[in-house]
GUZAVO-271776 format. One line per field, with one value per residue (C-alpha): residue number from 1; x, y, z. Coordinates in Angstrom, 3 decimals. Example, Ala and Ser with C-alpha at 12.3 -4.5 7.8 and 13.67 -1.06 7.14 Angstrom:
! residues 2
n = 1, 2;
xx = 12.300, 13.670;
yy = -4.500, -1.060;
zz = 7.800, 7.140;
END
This chain:
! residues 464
n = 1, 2, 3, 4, 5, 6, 7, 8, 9, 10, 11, 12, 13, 14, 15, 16, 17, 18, 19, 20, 21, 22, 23, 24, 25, 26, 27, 28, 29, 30, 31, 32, 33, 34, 35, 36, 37, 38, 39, 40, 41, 42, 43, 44, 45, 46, 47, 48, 49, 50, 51, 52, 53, 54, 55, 56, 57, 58, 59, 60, 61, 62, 63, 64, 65, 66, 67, 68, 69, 70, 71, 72, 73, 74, 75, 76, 77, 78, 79, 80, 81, 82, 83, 84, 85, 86, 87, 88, 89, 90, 91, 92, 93, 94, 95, 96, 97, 98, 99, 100, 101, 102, 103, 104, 105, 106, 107, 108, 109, 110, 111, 112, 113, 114, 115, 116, 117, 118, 119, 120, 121, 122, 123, 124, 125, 126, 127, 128, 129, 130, 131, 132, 133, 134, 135, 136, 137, 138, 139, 140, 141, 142, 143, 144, 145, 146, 147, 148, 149, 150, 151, 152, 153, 154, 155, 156, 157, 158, 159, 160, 161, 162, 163, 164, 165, 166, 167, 168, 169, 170, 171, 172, 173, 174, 175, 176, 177, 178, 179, 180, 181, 182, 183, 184, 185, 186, 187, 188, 189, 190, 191, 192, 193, 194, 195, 196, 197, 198, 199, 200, 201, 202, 203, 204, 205, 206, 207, 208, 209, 210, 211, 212, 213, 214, 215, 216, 217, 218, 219, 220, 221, 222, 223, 224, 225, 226, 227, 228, 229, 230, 231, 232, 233, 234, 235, 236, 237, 238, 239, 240, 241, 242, 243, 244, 245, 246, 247, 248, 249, 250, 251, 252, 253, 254, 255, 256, 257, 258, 259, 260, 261, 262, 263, 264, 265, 266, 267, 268, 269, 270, 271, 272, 273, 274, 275, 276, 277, 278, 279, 280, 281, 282, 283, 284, 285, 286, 287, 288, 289, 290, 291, 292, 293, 294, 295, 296, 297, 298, 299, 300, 301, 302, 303, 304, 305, 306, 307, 308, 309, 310, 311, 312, 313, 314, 315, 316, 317, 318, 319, 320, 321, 322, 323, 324, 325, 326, 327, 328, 329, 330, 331, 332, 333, 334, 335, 336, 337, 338, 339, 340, 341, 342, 343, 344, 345, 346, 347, 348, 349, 350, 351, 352, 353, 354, 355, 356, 357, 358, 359, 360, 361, 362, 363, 364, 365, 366, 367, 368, 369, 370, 371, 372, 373, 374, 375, 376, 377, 378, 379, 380, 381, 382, 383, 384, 385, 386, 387, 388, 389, 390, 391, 392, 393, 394, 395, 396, 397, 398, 399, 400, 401, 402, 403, 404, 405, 406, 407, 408, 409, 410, 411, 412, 413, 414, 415, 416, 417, 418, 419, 420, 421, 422, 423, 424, 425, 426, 427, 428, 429, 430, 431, 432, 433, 434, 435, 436, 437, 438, 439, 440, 441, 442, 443, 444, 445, 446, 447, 448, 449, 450, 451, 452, 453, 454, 455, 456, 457, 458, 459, 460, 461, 462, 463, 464;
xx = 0.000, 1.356, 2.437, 0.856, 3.246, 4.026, 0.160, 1.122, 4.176, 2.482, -0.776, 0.796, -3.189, -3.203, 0.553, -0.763, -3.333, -1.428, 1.376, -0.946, -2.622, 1.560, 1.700, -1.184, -1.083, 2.679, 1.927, -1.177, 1.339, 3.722, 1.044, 0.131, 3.399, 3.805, 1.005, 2.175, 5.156, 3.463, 1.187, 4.379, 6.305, 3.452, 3.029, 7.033, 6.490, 3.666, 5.591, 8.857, 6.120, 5.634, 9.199, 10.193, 7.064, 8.611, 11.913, 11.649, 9.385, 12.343, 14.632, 12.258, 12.972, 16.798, 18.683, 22.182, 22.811, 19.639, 18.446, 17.232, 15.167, 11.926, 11.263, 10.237, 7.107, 6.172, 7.893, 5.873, 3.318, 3.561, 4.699, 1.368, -0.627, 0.955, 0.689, -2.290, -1.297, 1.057, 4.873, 6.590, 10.179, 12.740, 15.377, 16.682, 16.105, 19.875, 22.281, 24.973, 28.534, 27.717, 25.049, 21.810, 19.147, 18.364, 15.945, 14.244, 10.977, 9.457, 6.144, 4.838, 2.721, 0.276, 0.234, -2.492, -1.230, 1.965, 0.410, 0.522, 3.961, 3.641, 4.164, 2.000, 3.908, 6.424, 8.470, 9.480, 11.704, 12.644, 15.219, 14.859, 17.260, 17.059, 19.513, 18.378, 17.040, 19.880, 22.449, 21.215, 21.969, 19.170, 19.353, 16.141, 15.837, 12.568, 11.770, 9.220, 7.212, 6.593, 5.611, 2.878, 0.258, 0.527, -0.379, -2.948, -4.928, -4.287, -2.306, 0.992, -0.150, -1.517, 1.263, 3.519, 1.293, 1.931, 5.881, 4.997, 3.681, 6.328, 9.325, 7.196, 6.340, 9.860, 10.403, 10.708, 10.006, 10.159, 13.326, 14.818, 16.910, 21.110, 20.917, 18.104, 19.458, 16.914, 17.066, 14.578, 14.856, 12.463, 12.152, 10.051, 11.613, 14.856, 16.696, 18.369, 21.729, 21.592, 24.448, 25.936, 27.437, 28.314, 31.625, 30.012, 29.147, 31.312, 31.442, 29.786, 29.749, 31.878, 29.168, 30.278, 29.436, 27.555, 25.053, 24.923, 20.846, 22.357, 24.351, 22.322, 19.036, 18.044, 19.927, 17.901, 14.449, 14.542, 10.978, 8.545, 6.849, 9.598, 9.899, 13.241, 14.237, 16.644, 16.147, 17.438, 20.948, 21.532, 23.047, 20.138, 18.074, 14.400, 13.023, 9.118, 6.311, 2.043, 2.393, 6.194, 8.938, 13.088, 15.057, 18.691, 20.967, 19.352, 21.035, 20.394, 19.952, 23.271, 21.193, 20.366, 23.829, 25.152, 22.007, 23.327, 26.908, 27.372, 23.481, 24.125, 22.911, 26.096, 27.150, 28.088, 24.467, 22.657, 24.963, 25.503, 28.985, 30.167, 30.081, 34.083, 34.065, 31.173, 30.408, 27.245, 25.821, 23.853, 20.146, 20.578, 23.421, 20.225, 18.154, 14.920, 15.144, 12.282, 14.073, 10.938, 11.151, 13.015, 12.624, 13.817, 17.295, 17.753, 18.381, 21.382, 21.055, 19.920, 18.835, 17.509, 13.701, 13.161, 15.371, 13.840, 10.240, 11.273, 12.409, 9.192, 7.315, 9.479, 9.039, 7.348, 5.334, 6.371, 7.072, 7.044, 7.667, 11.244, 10.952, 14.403, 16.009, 14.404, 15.074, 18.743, 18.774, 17.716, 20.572, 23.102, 21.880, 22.052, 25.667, 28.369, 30.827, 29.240, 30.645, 33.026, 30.895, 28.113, 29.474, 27.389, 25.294, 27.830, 25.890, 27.207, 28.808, 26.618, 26.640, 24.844, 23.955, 23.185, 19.378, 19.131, 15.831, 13.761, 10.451, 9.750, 6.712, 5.201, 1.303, 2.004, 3.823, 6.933, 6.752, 9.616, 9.440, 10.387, 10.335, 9.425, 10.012, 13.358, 11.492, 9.526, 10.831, 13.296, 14.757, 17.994, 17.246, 15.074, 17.272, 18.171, 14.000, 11.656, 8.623, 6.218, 8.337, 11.076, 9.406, 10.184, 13.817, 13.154, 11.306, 14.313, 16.382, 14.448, 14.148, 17.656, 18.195, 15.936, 17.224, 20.611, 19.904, 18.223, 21.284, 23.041, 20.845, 18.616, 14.901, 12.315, 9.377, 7.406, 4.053, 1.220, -0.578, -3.400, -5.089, -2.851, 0.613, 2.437, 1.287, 3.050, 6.655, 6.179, 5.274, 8.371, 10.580, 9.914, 11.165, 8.488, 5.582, 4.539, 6.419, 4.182, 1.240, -1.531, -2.315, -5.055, -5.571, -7.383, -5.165, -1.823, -0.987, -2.300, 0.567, 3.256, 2.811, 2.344, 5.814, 7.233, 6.080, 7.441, 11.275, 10.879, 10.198, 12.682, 15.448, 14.587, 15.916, 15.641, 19.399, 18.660;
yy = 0.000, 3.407, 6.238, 9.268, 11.931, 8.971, 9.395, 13.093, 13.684, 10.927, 12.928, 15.254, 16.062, 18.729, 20.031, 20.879, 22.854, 24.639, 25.540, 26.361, 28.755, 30.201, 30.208, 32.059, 34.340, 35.358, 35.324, 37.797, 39.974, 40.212, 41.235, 43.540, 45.236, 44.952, 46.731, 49.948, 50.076, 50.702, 53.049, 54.136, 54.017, 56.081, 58.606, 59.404, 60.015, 62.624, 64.078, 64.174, 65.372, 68.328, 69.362, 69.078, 71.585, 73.744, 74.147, 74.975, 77.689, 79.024, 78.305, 80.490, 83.376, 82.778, 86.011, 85.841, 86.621, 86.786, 85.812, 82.409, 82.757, 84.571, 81.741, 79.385, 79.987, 79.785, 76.573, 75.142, 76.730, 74.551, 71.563, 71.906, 72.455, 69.467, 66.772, 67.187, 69.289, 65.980, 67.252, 69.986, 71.633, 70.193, 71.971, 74.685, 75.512, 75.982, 77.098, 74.007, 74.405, 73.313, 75.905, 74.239, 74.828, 72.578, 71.420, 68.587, 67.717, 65.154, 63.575, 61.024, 58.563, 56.370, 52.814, 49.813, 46.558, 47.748, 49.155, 45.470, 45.699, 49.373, 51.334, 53.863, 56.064, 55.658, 58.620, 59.625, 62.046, 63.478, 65.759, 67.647, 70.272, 72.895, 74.363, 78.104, 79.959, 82.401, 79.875, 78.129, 80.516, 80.286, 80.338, 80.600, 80.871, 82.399, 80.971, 82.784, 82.241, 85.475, 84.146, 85.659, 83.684, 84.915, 88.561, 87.303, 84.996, 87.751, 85.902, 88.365, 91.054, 88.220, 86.188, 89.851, 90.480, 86.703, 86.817, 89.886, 88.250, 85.308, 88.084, 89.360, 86.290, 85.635, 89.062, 90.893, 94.303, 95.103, 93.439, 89.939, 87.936, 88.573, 84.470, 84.740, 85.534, 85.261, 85.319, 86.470, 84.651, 85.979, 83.228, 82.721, 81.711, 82.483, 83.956, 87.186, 87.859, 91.378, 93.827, 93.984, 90.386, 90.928, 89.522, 86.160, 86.066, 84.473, 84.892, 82.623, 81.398, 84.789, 87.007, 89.644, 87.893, 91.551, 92.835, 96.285, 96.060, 95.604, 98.886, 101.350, 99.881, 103.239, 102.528, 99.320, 100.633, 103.862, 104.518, 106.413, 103.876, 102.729, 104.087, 103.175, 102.747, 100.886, 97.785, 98.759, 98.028, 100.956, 98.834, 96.782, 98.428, 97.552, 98.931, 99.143, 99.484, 98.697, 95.536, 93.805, 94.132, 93.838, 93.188, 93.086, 90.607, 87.286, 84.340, 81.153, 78.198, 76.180, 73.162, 74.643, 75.860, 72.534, 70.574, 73.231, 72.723, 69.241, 67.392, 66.249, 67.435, 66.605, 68.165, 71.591, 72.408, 70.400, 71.116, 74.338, 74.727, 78.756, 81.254, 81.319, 77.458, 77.436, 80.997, 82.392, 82.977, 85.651, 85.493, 87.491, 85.079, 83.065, 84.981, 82.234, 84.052, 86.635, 89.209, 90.094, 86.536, 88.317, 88.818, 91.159, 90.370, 87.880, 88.847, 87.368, 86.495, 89.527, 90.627, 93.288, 93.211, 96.841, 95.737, 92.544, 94.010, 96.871, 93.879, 91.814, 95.214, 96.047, 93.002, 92.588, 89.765, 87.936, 85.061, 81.159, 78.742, 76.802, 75.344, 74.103, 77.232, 78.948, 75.921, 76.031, 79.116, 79.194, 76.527, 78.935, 81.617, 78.540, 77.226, 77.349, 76.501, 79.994, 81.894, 83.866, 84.750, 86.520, 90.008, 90.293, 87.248, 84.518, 81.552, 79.445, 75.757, 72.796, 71.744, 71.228, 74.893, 75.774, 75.303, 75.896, 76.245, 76.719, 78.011, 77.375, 78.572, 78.239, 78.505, 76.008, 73.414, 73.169, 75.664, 75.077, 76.804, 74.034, 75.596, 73.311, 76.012, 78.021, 80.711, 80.111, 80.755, 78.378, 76.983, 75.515, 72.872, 71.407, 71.857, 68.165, 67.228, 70.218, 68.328, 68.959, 65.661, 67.974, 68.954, 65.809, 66.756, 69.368, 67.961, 65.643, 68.238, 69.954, 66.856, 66.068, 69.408, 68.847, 65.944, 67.253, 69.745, 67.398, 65.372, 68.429, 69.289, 71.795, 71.481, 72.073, 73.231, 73.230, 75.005, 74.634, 77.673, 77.058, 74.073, 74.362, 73.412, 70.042, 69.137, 65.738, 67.050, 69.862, 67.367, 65.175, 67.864, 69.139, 67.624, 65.208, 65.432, 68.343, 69.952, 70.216, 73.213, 73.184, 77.166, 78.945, 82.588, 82.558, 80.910, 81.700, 83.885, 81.219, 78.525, 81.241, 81.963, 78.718, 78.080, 80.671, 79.179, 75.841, 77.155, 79.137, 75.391, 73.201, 76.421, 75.374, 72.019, 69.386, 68.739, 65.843;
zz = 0.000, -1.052, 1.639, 0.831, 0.379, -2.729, -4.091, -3.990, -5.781, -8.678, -9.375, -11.695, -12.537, -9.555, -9.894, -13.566, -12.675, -10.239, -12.405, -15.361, -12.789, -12.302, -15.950, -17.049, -14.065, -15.182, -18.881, -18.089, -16.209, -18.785, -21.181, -19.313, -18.833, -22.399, -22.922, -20.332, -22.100, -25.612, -24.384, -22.516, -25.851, -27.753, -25.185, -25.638, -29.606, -29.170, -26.973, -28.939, -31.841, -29.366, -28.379, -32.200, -32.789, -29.703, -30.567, -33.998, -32.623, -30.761, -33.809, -35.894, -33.384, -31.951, -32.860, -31.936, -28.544, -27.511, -23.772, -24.100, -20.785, -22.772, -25.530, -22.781, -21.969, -25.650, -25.894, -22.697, -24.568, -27.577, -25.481, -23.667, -26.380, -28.576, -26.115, -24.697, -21.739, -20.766, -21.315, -19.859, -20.276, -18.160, -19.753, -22.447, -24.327, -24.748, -27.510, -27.782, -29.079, -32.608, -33.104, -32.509, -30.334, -27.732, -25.061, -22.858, -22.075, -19.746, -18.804, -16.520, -18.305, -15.922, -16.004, -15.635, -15.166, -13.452, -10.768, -9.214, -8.960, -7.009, -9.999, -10.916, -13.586, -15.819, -16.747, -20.405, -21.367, -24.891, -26.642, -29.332, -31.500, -34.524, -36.176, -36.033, -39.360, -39.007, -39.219, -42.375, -45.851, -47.673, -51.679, -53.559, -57.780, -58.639, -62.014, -63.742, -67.030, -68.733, -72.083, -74.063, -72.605, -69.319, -70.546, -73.082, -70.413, -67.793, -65.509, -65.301, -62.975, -60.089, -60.480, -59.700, -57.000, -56.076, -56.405, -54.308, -51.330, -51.539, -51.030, -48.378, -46.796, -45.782, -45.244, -41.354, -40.652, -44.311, -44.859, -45.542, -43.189, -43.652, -44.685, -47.147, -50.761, -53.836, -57.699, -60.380, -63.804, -66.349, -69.118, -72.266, -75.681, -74.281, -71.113, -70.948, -69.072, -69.771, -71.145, -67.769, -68.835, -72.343, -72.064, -71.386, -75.470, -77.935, -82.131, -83.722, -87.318, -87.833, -86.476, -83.871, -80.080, -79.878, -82.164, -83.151, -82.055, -78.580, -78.686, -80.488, -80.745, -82.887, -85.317, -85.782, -84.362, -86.407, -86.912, -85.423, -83.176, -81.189, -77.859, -76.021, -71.896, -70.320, -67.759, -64.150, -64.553, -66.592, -69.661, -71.062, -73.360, -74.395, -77.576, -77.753, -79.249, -77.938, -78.626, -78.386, -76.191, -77.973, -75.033, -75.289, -74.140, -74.744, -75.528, -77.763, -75.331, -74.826, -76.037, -79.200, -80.434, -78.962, -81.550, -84.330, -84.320, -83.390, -83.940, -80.487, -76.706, -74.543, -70.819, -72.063, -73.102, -70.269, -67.463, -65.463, -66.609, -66.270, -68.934, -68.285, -69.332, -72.051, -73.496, -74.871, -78.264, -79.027, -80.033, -82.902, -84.677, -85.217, -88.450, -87.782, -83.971, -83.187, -81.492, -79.254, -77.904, -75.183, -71.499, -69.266, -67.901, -64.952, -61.182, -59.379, -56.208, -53.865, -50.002, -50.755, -50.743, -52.725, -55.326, -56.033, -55.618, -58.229, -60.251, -59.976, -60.895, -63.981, -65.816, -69.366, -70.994, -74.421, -76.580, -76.236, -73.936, -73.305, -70.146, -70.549, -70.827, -67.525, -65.500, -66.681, -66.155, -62.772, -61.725, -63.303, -60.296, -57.576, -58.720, -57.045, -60.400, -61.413, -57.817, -59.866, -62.911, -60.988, -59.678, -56.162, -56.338, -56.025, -54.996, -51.776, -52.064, -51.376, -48.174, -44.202, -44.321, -47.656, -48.274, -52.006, -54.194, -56.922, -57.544, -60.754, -62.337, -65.655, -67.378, -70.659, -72.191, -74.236, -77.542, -79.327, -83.116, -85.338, -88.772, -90.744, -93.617, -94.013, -93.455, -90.265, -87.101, -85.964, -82.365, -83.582, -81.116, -84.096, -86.628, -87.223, -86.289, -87.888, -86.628, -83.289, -81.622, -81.291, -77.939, -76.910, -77.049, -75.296, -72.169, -71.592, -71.458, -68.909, -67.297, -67.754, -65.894, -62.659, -61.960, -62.142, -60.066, -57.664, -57.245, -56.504, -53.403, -54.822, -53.684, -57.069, -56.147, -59.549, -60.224, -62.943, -63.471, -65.831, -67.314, -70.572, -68.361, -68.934, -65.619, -66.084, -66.802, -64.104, -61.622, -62.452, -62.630, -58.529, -55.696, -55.229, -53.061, -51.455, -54.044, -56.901, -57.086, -59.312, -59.033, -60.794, -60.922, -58.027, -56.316, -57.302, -54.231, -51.649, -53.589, -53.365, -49.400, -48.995, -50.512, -48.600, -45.098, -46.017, -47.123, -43.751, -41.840, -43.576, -42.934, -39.134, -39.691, -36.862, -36.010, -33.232;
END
C-alpha cells in the first residue's frame, strides 16, 4: 500500500493545474506590462512630436545673442498644447557648441497593469534640436514664365502680386533675413543675361558675339513707333512698341547651339557649366530668332527686398515657352561653379547649411518653333527634327536638368498655373511630393505663401 506523500508527488493532474494557474497568471502579467510600455512608448512620440514643434518655434525666433530665458514659456506653450497638456520643459532651451538649439521635455505617463507591482507612472523624457534659421543661408531661384500667354490669359499682374507676397512672406520688418538671398529669372523663348554680362558672349559662325541692335538699338528701331528705356541696370536696353517688347541681351539656349553645331545634346548644353568654361551665343546670330522673344534680364542672387520688388514690378510679358532654358537658367543663379561669374550674387557651395531652391513657375507646355520652312521661325534645337516631336527633345532636357539639379541638393518646387501646363513634366521635374502646385488665378498667391512658409520650416531644420 502506497504512503501518501508517494500518491502526492504521482498525481501530476493537480501540480498541472497549479502551475498552469503560475503560468497564465505570469503570462497575463507580462502582457500587461507589455502593454504599459506601448502606451508608454506612444506617449514618448507625441511628446517628442511636441518638443520638435517647440523648438523649432524658438529656432524660428533665436537672434544671436539673444536671452534664451523669454522663448520658454512659448515653448511650454507649444509643449502643452501638442501633447495634450502631458509634457513639460525640463530643460533649455539651450544654444549648444555646434550651433543648434536645444531642449528637454518630460512627462509622466500612468500605467495599468503595473500598478501590481507598485508602480504607478512611468516617466518619459525626450530631446529635441534645430539648427536656427539664421544659421542656415538660404538660396532661392525664382523661375518665372513670362511668355505671351501669361499677358494674353491675364495671368501676369496676379502672379507679380503673387511673387509679391512670396518676397514678403519671408520678409521681417520690411526686410529679408542677412541668410536669405533670392534670384529672379524671367524666361520665355529664351533667357536674358543682360548687357551687364556681355563679355560672357562668344562669335559665332563669324558674327560679332555683340550685335549692333544691342548697342544702339536706334539705329535698328529707327521709326517712329519705337519708344526706347533701359532695364534697371543701366546697360540693357528695351526697344518698344504697344504691342512687343526687344530686349537686349538674350542668348540662344546652350542646347540649341550645342544641336546646331554638333546634332548632339552633350554636358556643355545640359549642365551648369560657367560662362568662363562654355560661353554664350547671341540670339541674334540666329536669323529664324524673333528678337521680341526676349525677357527682361535675370536677377542674381539679392537681399535686398526693394530691389527685387522693383524687379518683380518692372518686368514685361512675351514670346514662347522653353521650359528648358528657364530651369537652366535658374541653376546657373544657384551654382556654385558659377561663384566667380556673378558680380554680387555669387551663390554658396553645397553643403549642411546651404538650403538651395527653386520656384519654378510656368502657365504652358513646351513651344519650341520648329520651322518646318526656311522661313519660319526656328529653335535651332530642331534643326536636325523640324517636326512637333522635337518637344520631346526638349522635355528631356528639362528633365535632364531637374534631376541634375536634384542630385546636386537643390529642392524644385514646380508650379502649374493654368489648365494648358504640362502638368506631367512639371510634376516630375519638382522635388516630389509636397512639391508640386496646381495654381489657378485665383489661387496663385495662396501657392506662393504657402511656398514661402514651407522654405521658412525646412530652414529650421531638426538637427537631433
Amino acid at each position: 500500500m502506497s504512503s501518501y506523500p508517494g500518491k502526492f508527488a504521482r498525481d501530476i493532474r493537480g501540480n498541472f493545474g497549479v502551475l498552469t494557474a503560475i503560468l497564465f497568471a505570469t503570462i497575463a502579467l507580462a502582457i500587461g506590462i507589455a502593454i504599459d510600455v506601448s502606451v508608454a512608448l506612444n506617449r514618448k512620440m507625441e511628446i517628442q512630436a511636441a518638443a520638435d514643434a517647440a523648438v523649432l518655434w524658438a529656432a524660428g525666433h533665436y537672434e544671436d545673442g539673444m536671452d534664451l530665458a523669454p522663448l520658454e514659456p512659448t515653448v511650454q506653450a507649444y509643449l502643452s498644447t501638442n501633447s495634450n497638456d502631458t509634457a513639460e520643459l525640463l530643460s533649455g532651451p539651450t544654444l549648444t557648441s555646434d550651433g543648434d538649439l536645444c531642449l528637454i521635455a518630460k512627462s509622466q505617463v500612468p500605467t495599468t497593469f503595473m500598478r501590481i507591482a507598485s508602480i504607478e507612472m512611468v516617466p518619459v523624457s525626450v530631446k529635441a534640436c534645430a539648427l536656427p534659421m539664421n544659421q542656415n543661408q538660404i538660396e532661392i531661384a525664382l523661375v518665372l514664365d513670362v511668355s505671351s500667354s501669361m499677358i494674353e490669359q491675364n495671368r501676369f499682374v496676379p502672379m507679380q502680386t503673387a511673387v509679391t507676397s512670396f518676397l514678403n512672406g519671408l520678409a521681417s520688418d520690411g526686410e529679408l533675413p542677412s541668410n536669405v538671398r533670392i534670384s529672379i529669372v524671367p524666361f520665355s523663348s529664351r533667357v536674358n543675361f543682360g548687357m551687364h554680362y556681355s563679355g560672357w558672349f562668344t562669335s559665332y559662325n563669324g558674327l560679332p558675339a555683340i550685335p549692333t541692335r544691342w548697342t544702339n538699338p536706334q539705329s535698328v528701331y529707327s521709326s517712329s513707333k519705337y519708344g526706347f528705356s533701359k532695364w534697371l541696370d543701366g546697360q540693357t536696353w528695351l526697344a518698344y512698341t504697344s504691342t512687343n517688347y526687344y530686349w537686349t541681351g538674350c542668348a540662344e539656349p546652350r542646347a540649341d547651339v550645342d544641336m546646331r553645331t554638333t546634332g548632339n545634346l552633350t554636358d556643355r548644353s545640359l549642365g551648369d557649366a560657367p560662362p568662363s568654361d562654355v560661353g554664350f551665343v547671341a540670339m541674334d546670330s540666329n536669323p529664324q530668332s524673333a528678337q521680341s522673344f526676349c525677357p527682361p534680364p535675370i536677377t542674381e542672387l539679392s537681399g535686398d527686398l526693394a530691389a527685387l520688388t522693383t524687379v518683380v514690378d518692372g518686368l514685361t510679358s512675351e514670346g514662347s515657352t522653353r521650359l528648358d532654358a528657364g530651369m537652366l537658367a535658374g541653376w546657373y543663379t544657384l551654382s556654385p561653379r558659377w561663384a566667380k561669374a556673378w558680380e554680387t550674387g555669387q551663390p554658396l557651395e553645397y553643403g549642411k547649411t546651404a538650403k538651395k531652391y527653386v520656384v519654378f513657375m510656368t502657365d504652358g507646355g513646351m513651344n519650341v518653333k520648329y520651322g518646318p520652312s526656311d522661313t519660319d521661325k526656328l529653335d535651332w534645337l530642331c534643326d536636325k527634327e523640324r517636326t512637333s516631336a522635337c518637344n520631346k527633345i526638349a522635355v528631356n532636357a528639362l528633365l535632364s536638368t531637374c534631376s541634375k539639379m536634384k542630385t546636386a541638393g537643390i529642392k524644385i518646387y514646380s508650379i502649374s498655373y493654368s489648365n494648358d501646363a504640362d502638368v506631367t513634366n512639371i510634376r516630375d521635374c519638382s522635388s516630389g511630393t509636397g512639391y508640386y502646385y496646381s495654381a489657378s488665378v485665383s489661387s496663385i498667391e495662396a501657392v506662393y505663401k504657402k511656398i514661402a512658409e514651407e522654405v521658412v520650416v525646412q530652414a529650421l531644420r531638426l538637427s537631433r
